[in-house]
Structures are given as structure tokens and as C-alpha cells.
C-alpha positions as CSV (number, residue, x, y, z in Angstrom):
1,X,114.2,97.4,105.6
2,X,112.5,100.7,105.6
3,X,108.7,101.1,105.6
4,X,106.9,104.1,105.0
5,X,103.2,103.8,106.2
6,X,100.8,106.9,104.4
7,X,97.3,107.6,105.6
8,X,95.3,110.7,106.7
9,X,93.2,109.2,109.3
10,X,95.6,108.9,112.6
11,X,93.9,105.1,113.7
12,X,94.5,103.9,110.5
13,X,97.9,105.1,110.6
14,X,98.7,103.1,113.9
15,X,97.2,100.2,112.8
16,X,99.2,99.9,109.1
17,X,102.3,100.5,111.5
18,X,101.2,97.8,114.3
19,X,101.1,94.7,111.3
20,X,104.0,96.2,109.3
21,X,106.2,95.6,112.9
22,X,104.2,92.5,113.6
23,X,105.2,91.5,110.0
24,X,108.7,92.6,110.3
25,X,109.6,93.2,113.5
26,X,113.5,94.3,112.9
27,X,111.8,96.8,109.9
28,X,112.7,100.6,110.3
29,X,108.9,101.6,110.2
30,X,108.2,105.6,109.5
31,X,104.4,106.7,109.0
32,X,102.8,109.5,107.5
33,X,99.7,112.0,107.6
34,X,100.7,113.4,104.3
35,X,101.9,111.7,101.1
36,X,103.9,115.0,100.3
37,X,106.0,114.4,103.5
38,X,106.5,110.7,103.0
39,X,107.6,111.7,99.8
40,X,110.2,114.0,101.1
41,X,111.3,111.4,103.6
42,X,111.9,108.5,101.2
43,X,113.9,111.0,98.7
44,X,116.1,111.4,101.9
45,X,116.3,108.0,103.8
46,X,114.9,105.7,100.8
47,X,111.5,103.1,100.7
48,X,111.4,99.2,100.4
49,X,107.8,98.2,101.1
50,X,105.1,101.2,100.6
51,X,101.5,101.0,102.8
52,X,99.5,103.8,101.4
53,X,95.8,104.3,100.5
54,X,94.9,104.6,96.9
55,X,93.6,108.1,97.6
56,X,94.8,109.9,100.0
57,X,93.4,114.0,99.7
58,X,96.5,115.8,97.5
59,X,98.4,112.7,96.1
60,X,97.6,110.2,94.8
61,X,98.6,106.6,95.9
62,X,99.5,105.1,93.2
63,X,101.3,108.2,92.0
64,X,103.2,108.5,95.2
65,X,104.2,104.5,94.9
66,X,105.4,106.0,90.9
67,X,107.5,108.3,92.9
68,X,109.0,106.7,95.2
69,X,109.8,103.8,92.8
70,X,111.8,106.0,90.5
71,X,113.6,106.9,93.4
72,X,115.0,103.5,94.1
């Protein structure tokens, strides 16, 4: 399972990644300052579970989550 973790505030960041792998410990967990480059990752390596905030400054959440659906 690959999770892509998005957020522009570095704390945040490590605390979305701490539950996902306390969630799913066996998960492949990636995380993300910028929604551009999560986007750029998942259209490489692929998404199953997205943790983003709604908005994020650049791209929107929900229009990332869009994104990275159509992907799949």
C-alpha cells in the first residue's frame, strides 16, 4: 500500500506520516511539502490512501485527490 502524505507545515507532515505507519505499519509511506511534487510522484510510483489538507497554497486538495484518482 502506498501513502502519499501532503502538507506545507513540516510538524504536520511528520505527524500525518507517524499515524499513517501506526495505522499501517507494512504501508510504503512518502510525504510531501508540495502538492505539485506528490503529484509527480504518484504519476510515477502510483497512490492508494491520500492524507492531504484541503488547501494547501498552489493546489488544491481536493483537486490534487481528482488527480491522482484519475490516475489510478
Amino acid at each position: 500500500m502506498i501513502i502519499i502524505c501532503v502538507d506545507n507545515t513540516p510538524i504536520m507532515l511528520q505527524y500525518l506520516e507517524e499515524n499513517a505507519l501506526v495505522a499501517f505499519p507494512n504501508a510504503d509511506v512518502q510525504t510531501f511539502l508540495t502538492a505539485e511534487a506528490a503529484l509527480n510522484y504518484a504519476k510515477t510510483v502510483g497512490c492508494d490512501v491520500l492524507l492531504c489538507e484541503i488547501n494547501p497554497p498552489r493546489l488544491d486538495g481536493l483537486f490534487l485527490a481528482e488527480k491522482i484518482q484519475k490516475l489510478n
